[in-house]
N, C-alpha and C positions, 0 to 999 in steps of 0.2 A: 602684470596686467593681462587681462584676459585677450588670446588671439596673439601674441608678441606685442603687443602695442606698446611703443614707447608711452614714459611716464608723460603725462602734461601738469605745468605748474597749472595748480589749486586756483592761484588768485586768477590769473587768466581765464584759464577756462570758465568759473565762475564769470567774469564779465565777459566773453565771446554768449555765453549762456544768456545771459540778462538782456545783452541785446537786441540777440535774436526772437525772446519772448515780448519785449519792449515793442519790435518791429510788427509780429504778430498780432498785436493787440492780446497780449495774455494776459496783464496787469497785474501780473505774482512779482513782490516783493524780492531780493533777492538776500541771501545771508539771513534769512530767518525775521524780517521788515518785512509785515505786512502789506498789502495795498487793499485799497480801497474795490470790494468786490460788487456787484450789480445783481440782482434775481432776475434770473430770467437770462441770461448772457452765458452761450459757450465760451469759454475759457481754454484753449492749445496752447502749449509748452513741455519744456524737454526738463528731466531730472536727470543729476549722478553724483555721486559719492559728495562732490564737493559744490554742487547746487541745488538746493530748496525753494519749495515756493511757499510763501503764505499769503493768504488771502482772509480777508476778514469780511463780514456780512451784516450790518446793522439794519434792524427793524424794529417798529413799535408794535407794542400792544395795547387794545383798547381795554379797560377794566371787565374784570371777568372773562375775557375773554383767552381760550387758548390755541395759539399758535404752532404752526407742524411746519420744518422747512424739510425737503427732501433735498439729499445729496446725489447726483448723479455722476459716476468717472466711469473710465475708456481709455484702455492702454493696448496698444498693438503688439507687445513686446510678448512674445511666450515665452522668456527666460525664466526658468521657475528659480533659480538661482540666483536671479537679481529682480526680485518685482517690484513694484511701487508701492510704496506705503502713503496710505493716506489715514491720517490724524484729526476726527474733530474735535475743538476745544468750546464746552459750551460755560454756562456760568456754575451748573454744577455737577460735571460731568464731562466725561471726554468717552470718545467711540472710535476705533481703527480699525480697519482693516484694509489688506493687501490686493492687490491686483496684478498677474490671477488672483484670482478666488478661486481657493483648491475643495471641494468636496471630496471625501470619501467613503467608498462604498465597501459591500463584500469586497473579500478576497483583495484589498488591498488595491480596488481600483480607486482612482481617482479620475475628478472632472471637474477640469478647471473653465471659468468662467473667465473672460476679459472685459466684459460689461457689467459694474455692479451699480445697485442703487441701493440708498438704505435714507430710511426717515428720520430725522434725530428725535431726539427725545424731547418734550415738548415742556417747556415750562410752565409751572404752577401760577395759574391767574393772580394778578395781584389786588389784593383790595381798597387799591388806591382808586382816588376820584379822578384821575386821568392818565393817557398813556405811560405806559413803562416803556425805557429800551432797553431792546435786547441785544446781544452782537454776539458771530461765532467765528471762531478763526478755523479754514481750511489747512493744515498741513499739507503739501505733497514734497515725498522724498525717495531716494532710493540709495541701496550700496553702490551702484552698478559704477563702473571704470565707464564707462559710457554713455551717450546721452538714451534717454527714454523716453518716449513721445508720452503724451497723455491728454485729455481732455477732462473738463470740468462742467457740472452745470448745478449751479444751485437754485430751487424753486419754494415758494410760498403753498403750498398746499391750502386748496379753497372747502374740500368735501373730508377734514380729518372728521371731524365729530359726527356720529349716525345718531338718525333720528327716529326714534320710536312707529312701528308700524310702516318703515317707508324702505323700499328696496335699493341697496344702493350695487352698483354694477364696477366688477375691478377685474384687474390683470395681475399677473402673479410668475416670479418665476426662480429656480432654488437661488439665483443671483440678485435678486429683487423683488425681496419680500414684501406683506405691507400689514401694517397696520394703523387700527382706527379707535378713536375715543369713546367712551361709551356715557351718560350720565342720566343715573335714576329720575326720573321723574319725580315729583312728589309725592302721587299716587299712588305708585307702583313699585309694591316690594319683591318684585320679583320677574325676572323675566327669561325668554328662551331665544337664545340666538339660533337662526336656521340658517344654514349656508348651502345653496346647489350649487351643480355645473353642470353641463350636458354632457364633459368629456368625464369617461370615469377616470383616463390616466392623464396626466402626471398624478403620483401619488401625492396629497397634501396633508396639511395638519393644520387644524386649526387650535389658537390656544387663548385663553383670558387670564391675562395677568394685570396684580394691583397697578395703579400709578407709583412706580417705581423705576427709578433709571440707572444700570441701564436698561434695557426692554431686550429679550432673549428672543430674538427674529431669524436666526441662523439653524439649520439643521441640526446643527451639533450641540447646541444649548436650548432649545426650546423648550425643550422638556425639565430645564430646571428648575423653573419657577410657574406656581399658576395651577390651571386644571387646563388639559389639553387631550384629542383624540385624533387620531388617523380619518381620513374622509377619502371618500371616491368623487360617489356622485352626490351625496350628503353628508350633513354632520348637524347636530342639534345638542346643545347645553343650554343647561340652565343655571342659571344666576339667580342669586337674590342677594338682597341689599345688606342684609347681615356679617356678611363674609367679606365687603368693601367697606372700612371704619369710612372712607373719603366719598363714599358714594357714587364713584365713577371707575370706572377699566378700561384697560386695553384691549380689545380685539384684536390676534395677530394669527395672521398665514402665512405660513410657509411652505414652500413646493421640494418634494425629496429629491433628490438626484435619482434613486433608484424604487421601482416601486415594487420589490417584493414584499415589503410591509402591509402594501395595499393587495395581495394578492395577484400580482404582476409576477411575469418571468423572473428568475434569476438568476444573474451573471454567471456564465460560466467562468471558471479558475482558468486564465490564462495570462501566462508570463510574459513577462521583454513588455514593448512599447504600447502592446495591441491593447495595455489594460491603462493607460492615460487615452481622457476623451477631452475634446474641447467645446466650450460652445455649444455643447448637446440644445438644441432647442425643445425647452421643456415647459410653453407657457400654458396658463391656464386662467382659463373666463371666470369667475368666480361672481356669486351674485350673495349677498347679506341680508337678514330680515332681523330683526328685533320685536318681539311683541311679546306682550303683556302675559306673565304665565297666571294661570286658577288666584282666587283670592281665598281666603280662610273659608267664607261660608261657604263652597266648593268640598275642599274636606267635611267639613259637618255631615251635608248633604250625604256625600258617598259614605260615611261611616251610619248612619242612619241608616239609610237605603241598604247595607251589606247588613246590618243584625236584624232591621224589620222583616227584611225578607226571606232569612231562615227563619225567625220567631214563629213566623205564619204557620210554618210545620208546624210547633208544637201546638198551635193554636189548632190546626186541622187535625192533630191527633188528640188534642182533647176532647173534642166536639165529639172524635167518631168513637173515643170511650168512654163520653156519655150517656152519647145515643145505646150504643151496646149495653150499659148499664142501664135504662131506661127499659130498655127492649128486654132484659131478662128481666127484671124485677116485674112489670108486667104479665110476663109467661108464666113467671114461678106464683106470682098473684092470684091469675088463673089457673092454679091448679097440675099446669103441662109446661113442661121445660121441651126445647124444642132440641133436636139433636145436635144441630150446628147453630151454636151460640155465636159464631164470629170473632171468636178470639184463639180458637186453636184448643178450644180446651172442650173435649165431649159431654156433653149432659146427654146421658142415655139410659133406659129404662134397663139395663140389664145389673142390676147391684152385684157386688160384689160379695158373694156366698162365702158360707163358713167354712165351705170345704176348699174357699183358694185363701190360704194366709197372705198378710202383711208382707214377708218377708220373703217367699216366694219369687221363682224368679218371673221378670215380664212376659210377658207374648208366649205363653206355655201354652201347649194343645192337648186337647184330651185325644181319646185313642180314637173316638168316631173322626178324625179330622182330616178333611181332604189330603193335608197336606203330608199327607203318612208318617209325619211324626208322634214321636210318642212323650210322653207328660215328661218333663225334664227333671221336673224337682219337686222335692216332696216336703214336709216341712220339717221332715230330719236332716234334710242335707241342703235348704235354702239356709239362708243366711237368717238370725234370728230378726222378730220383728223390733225394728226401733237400732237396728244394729247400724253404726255408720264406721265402720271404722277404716284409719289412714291408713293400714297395713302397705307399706311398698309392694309386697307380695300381690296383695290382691289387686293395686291399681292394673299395675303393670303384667300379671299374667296374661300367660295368654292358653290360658284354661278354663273349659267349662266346666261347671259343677254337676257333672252328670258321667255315668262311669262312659267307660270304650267312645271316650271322646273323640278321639283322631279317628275310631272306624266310623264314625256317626257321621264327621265333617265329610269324609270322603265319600260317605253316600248320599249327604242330603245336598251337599252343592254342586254333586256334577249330576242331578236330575234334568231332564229336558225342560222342564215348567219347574221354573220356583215360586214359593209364594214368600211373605216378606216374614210372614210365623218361621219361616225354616233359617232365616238372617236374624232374628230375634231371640236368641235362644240365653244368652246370657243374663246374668243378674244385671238386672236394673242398675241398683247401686253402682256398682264396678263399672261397668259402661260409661254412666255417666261422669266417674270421676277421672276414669281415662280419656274423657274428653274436655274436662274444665284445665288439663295439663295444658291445652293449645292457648286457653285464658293465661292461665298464670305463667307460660313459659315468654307470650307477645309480648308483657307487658315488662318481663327481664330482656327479652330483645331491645324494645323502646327506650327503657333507659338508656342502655349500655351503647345503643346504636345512637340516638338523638344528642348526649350531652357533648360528647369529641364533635359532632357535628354543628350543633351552635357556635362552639368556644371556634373553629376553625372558620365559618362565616362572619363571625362578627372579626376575627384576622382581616379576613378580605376586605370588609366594608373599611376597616382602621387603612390597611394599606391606600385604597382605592381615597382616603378624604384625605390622606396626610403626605401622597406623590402627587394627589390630581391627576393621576392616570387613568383615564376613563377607555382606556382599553382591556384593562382588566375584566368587564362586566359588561357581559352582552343585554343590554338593557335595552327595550324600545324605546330610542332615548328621545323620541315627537310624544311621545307619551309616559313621559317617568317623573314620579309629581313627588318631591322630597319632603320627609318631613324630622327631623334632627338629626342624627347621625346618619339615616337611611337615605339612601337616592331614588328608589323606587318605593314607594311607601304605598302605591296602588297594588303592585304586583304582589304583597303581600297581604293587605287587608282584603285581599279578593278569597283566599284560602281559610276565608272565617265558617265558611261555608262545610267545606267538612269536617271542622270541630264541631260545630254544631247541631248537624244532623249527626254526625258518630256518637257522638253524645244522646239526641233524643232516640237514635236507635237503642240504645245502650238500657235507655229508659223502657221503651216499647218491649225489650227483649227481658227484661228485669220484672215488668209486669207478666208479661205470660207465664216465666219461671215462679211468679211467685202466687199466680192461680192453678197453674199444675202442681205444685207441691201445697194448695190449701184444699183443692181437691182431693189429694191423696191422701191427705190426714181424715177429710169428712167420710173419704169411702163413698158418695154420693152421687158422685158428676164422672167418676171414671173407672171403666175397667180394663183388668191388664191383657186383655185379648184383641182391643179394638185398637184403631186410628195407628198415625206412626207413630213410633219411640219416640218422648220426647226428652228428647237432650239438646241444652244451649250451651254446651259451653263453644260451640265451632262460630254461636252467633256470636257469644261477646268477644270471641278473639276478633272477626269481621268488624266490630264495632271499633274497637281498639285500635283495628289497624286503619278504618278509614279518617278514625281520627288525626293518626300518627301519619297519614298522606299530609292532611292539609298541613301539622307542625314541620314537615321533612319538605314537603313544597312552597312553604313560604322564604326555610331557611335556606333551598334553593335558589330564590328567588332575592335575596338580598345582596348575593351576586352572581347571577349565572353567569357559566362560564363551562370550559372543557371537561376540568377537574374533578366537577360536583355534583354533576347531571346527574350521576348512579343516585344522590339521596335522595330527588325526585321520579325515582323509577321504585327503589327496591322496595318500597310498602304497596306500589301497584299491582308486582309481582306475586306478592303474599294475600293480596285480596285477590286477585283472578285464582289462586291457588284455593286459598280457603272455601272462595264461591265453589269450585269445582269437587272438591274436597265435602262439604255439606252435601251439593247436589248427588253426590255418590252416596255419603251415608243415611242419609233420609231412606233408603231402602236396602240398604247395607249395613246395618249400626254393628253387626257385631265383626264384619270385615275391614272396618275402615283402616286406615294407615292411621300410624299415632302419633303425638306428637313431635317426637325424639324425628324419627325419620322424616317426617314432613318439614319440620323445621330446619334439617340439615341437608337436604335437597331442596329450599331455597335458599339456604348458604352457600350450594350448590352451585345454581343459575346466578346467583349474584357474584360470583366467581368470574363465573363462563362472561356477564358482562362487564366487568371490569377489564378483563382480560381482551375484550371484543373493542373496547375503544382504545384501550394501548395497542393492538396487534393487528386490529380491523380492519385498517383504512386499505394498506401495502401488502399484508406479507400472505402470501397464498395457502400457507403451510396449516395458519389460523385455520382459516374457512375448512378444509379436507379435514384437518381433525374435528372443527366443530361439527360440521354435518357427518360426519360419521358417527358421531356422539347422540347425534340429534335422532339419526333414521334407526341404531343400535337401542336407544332410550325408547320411543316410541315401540318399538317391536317386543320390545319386555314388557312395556307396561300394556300393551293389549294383549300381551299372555298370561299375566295375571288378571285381568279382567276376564279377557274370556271367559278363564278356567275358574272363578272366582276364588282365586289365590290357592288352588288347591294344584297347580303344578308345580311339581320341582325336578330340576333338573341331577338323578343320582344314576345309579346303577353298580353293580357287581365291581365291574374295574372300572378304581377312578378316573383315568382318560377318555378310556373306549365308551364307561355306562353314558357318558354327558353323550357323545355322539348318537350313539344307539337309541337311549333315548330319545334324541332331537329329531332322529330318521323316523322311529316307531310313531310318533307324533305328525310328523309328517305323513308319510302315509295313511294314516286311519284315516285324518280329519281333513285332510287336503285331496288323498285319489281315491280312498276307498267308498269317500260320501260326498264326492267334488258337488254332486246334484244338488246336494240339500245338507245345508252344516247342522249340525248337533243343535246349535244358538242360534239361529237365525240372525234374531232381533238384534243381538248381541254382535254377531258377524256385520251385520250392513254398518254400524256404526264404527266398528274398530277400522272397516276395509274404507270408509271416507275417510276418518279421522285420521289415517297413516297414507291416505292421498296426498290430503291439507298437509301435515307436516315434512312430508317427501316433497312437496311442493315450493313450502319454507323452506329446503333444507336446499335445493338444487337453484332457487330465486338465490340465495345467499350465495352458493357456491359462485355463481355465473357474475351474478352482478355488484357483489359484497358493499355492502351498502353503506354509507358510512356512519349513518347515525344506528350501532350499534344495539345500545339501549334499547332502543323504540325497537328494534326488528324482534329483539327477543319480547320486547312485551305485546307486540303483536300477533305474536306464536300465541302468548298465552290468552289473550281476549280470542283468537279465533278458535281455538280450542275449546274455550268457555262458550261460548257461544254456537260452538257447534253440538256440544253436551247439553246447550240448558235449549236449543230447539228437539233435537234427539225425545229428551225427557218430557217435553211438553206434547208433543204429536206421539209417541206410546201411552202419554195417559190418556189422550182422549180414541187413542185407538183402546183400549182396555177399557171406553164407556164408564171412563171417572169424568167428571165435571169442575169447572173454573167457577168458583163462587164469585160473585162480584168484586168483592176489595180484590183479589188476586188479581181478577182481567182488570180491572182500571190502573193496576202496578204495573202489570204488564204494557198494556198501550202507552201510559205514562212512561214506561221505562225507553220505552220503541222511539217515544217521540220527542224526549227529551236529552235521548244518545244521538237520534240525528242530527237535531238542532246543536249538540254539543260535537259533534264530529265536522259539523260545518267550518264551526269560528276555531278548531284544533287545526284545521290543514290553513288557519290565514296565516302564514308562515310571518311571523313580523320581526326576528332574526333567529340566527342560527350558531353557536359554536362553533361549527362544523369548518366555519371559513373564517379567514379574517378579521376584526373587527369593523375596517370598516368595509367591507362586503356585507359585513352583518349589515352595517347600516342602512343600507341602500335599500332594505325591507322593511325598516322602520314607517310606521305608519299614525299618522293622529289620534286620539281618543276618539270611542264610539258611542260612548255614554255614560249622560252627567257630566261630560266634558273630564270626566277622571279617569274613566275605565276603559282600556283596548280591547282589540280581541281577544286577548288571550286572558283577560281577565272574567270576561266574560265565558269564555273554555270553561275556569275554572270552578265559574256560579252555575252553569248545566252539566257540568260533571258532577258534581257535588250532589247536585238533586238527580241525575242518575245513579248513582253508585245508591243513592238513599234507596229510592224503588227499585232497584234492583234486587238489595236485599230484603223490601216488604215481599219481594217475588218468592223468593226461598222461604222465609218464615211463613208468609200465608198460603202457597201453592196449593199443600194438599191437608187443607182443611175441611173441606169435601170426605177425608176420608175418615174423619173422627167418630164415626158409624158402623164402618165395615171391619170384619172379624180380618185380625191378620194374615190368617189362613186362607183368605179369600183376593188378600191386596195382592198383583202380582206384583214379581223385581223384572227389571231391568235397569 
């Protein structure tokens, strides 16, 4: 016996026991003889080894009607070696548990409770015409060699059932859980339970489970049955009636012991006694709502209103290429085709002479030409007329067809003034087909990249239906409207939107390709001297990829989360790339990067961020090599701009030339002309643009930011955007003009990135933290009662990125008039 205690006979002590609870008014049975027990009556008495109480509880039920009784015990005893056991026996079903109540936490702490309440499990109404009785027997028992106090209180609960639309107000604590009956209404297939509290801590969980008993109310089982989430200060599910064959649930809450689930401290690792707590007081106000979620005609509604309202585009681009068709057909009726047709394609009065063949290369200058080039190609050394051929050789060279090519490049691109005849020197064909490689290579990225990215989201969505773990999916869950296997069915029909416009761009860009190549067959409408080079293939790879945003952001979106976030970035990357990319070669065509490298320096940065959210958050070592990478990158790539790709770093000896080199370059252009650079125009933009990204590079450094992702695609939008204002304020410093469809893309572009950067910063949750931290930014739908903010992000993004790109295709249509020789570059 524990303590020396001599033995005591069984039967004795058993009856010194029984009458000391007799005396008390306990009314426990002794030897396993129930008694008759009371609702609503404390009940004190003592347990051990060799005495039990049982107590038994009979009540009716009225027809249909369902009954909740709560158990209440209290035991002063902190022997974790001998606790009380309590047993309840219902009619189908039994439920125990000990007193303490031991929780455990990290590192092997525990905290134990002496106060527990638990609600039984509630019997199934019967459909008899009048009352049923019920009865439950309370067990209390214990090992202990000695006696153990205890208290008892069993109650009839008046508020189990909640009632649609009406708020009901409760207490909560990891010792004394609760839960509540739910039943569908007739009406309503479907509904959203909302839960607050004013306190974000103690950590909770709220869970919905079938009517089934027994009912998983304990920390350590909660999560086995049901759909269930972590909550702070909120939490919102949704139910519908399909997923309950009975048509009613359980509601259950439960309070954690520890809250670093919920983004709370966590336990320090410390040994011996100091890691048992007692009694932790951990309760929590909790308030319930129930109400009615969207009905069918709701979806229709927002699936209507998402494809009417991109449809409109192509309805607004038909009109305006009819009009344009109306408008030449008219001109050419009377006699005069007017120079800018509005469509990118030149009708000009200059034909195309016998003395410039077919096959010829583009933008060739006779010997009078400003731009002191001399005629490139002749029709023994152009390419034959009618000629197309695949040769790898020819895509991919990077050879002109005109002799002392490499002394030519070095004279004509480091002139002070270039004109865009001196960047156009190549064959047409070859040009073009080394740029339809950035089409055809997007669309092997998109497979290759898209299909593991499906098969792995629809993984998530099967996990996330089949544990009911609605932590996995940071979803705005006050606004996530399911619709069969999807739980947010909004957040994805919202992304219809850049299928659709990628698509009619695709169309738009397919039409111009297909009026500049019917003009180059008539010989009538274009000659090889005037307007810019026109090559699409950098459009349809833009089209492609803003397609492949809205596919890679919806599949995003079917569970966001930590993991996944890069496949809703990496197509953004590749369109701020490709915009920037066109925006350079539009007066660069025979300089531009090609596909091969362009593509694998965004395999590049797509690295750098994956790598930025595994190593991002903590380790410092990240950030100093990334911005070294960043300000090192940056500093190459305005040396090949500057020098328009015509520096390289060699010399005499391999180690020394690179240095000497680097000095010689230095000096000339840095002390010898500090006054006034070689480039002006060229200088002011390279020396902001390596501000802005010295700027990125030391913001990261300092304050490393955790949403990764985003900072790198915020390098590349301000970048874009620093180039596509650049570009626009030297055209009209160069007294070139903004035709109207341009400026209305343009202000359209301006005003529908604002309005789109608004509803992007309503933060409505975040990976970045917790689940239910996330939640706490959850917010209602904003429109149609279907669509959040972020859905809406996605409807003026979508029609930004569209005008955006009418920006680049229409810009300098303006200049399908002017002789090449005459356009400047920059």
């Amino acid at each position: 016996m524990a303590g020396g205690a001599a033995p005591v006979p069984g039967a004795l002590l058993c009856a010194l026991l029984w009458a000391a609870a007799a005396a008390a008014g306990a009314g426990g049975g002794p030897g396993g003889s129930p008694a008759p027990g009371a609702f609503g009556r404390v009940y004190r008495g003592a347990v051990n080894i060799s005495a039990e109480r049982v107590y038994s509880f009979a009540y009716s039920s009225e027809p249909g009607q369902v009954d909740a009784v709560r158990v209440y015990v209290n035991s002063s005893s902190e022997n974790l070696q001998y606790p009380v056991l309590f047993v309840v026996r219902q009619q189908k079903g039994v439920l125990s548990w000990q007193v303490p109540l031991i929780f455990r936490g990290l590192y092997q702490r525990t905290y134990n409770y002496q106060e527990v309440s638990r609600t039984l499990c509630p019997s199934e109404p019967t459909p008899e015409t009048g009352p049923s009785d019920q009865i439950i027997f309370v067990d209390v028992a214990s090992m202990a060699p000695f006696n153990i106090a205890y208290e008892l209180l069993v109650t009839r609960l008046e508020n189990f059932q909640l009632e649609t639309n009406k708020a009901f107000n409760f207490t909560a604590s990891p010792s004394q859980p609760q839960y509540f009956l739910y039943k569908f209404p007739q009406d309503v297939d479907s509904v959203v339970i909302k839960v607050v509290s004013d306190a974000v801590y103690p950590c909770s969980v709220v869970s919905v489970q079938d009517i089934v008993c027994p009912v998983y109310d304990l920390d350590h089982n909660v999560e086995f049955n049901g759909v269930y989430q972590s909550m702070t200060k909120q939490a919102a599910i949704t139910v519908q009636r399909k997923d309950f064959p009975g048509e009613q649930f359980f509601v259950v809450f439960v309070i954690k012991p520890e809250d670093y689930a919920c983004g709370g401290s966590v336990p320090s690792s410390i040994h011996g006694n100091v890691n048992r707590t007692w009694n932790l007081q951990r309760t929590k106000n909790l308030q319930v709502t129930i109400v009615p979620s969207i009905k069918k005609s709701i979806y229709v509604q927002a699936m209507f209103f998402s494809f009417l309202s991109f449809l409109s585009f192509y309805l607004g681009s038909v009109v305006v290429a009819f009009v344009h068709y109306i408008r030449v057909r008219r001109k050419a009726s009377a006699g005069r085709l007017s120079p800018e047709d509005g469509s990118g394609i030149m009708t000009s009065s200059h034909p195309i002479t016998a003395s410039t063949p077919e096959g010829s290369s583009y933008g060739a200058i006779d010997e009078s030409s400003s731009s002191g080039g001399r005629q490139l190609s002749s029709p023994g050394c152009g390419l034959p007329a009618g000629s197309d051929t695949d040769s790898s050789v020819e895509e991919e060279s990077d050879f002109d067809t005109m002799p002392e090519i490499e002394s030519d490049k070095n004279v004509i691109r480091t002139k002070v003034f270039l004109y865009l005849s001196d960047l156009s020197r190549k064959d047409r064909r070859i040009v073009s087909k080394k740029y339809k490689i950035y089409f055809w290579n997007i669309i092997t990225i998109a497979v290759f990249y898209a299909l593991p990215v499906i098969q792995l989201v629809i993984t998530y969505q099967t996990v996330v239906n089949v544990t009911g773990n609605q932590d996995i999916c940071y979803y705005n869950f006050l606004c996530a409207h399911p619709l069969g296997v999807l739980s947010a069915f909004n957040n994805i029909l919202s992304n219809v939107g850049h299928m659709l416009l990628g698509f009619l761009f695709l169309l738009i860009v397919l039409r111009r390709d297909i009026l500049h190549r019917r003009a180059m067959e008539m010989k009538d409408v274009y000659t090889l001297d005037y307007g810019i080079p026109k090559h699409f293939g950098l459009f349809y790879a833009m089209g492609i990829a803003l397609m492949m945003e809205g596919v890679l952001s919806a599949c995003y979106h079917v569970c966001p989360n930590y993991s996944n976030f890069q496949f809703d970035t990496s197509f953004m990357y590749m369109i701020a790339g490709l915009c920037m990319l066109k925006l350079y070669q539009t007066r660069h065509p025979d300089i531009n990067a090609s596909a091969y490298s362009a593509y694998a320096s965004f395999a590049v940065v797509i690295c750098l961020a994956v790598l930025g959210v595994v190593f991002g958050k903590n380790d410092m070592w990240f950030w100093v090599i990334f911005s070294m990478i960043h300000v090192l990158a940056s500093l190459a790539l305005s040396t090949q701009i500057y020098y328009m790709g015509r520096f390289k770093i060699d010399g005499p000896d391999s180690d020394l030339g690179i240095f000497r080199r680097a000095a010689m370059v230095l000096y000339t252009d840095c002390i010898q002309q500090c006054s006034r650079p070689m480039y002006m125009d060229r200088m002011v933009l390279l020396i902001v643009g390596n501000l802005v990204n010295w700027s990125f590079a030391i913001f990261g450094l300092v304050y490393r930011p955790r949403d990764f992702a985003s900072y790198i695609l915020g390098i590349f939008i301000c970048n874009l955007l620093l180039y596509l204002a650049f570009y626009i304020i030297m055209k009209l410093r160069s007294s070139e003009k903004l035709l109207p469809i341009p400026l209305f893309c343009i202000v359209a572009t301006a005003v529908v990135w604002a309005a789109a950067l608004y509803f992007f910063f309503q933060t409505l949750s975040s990976w970045e933290e917790t689940p239910a931290e996330s939640r706490e930014k959850n917010r209602p739908c904003i429109l149609l009662g279907f669509f959040d903010d972020h859905d809406v992000w996605h409807f003026l993004s979508a029609a930004a990125l569209f005008f955006s790109f009418l920006v680049l295709l229409t810009l300098d249509d303006d200049l399908d008039t002017v002789r090449r020789d005459k356009i400047p570059v920059f």
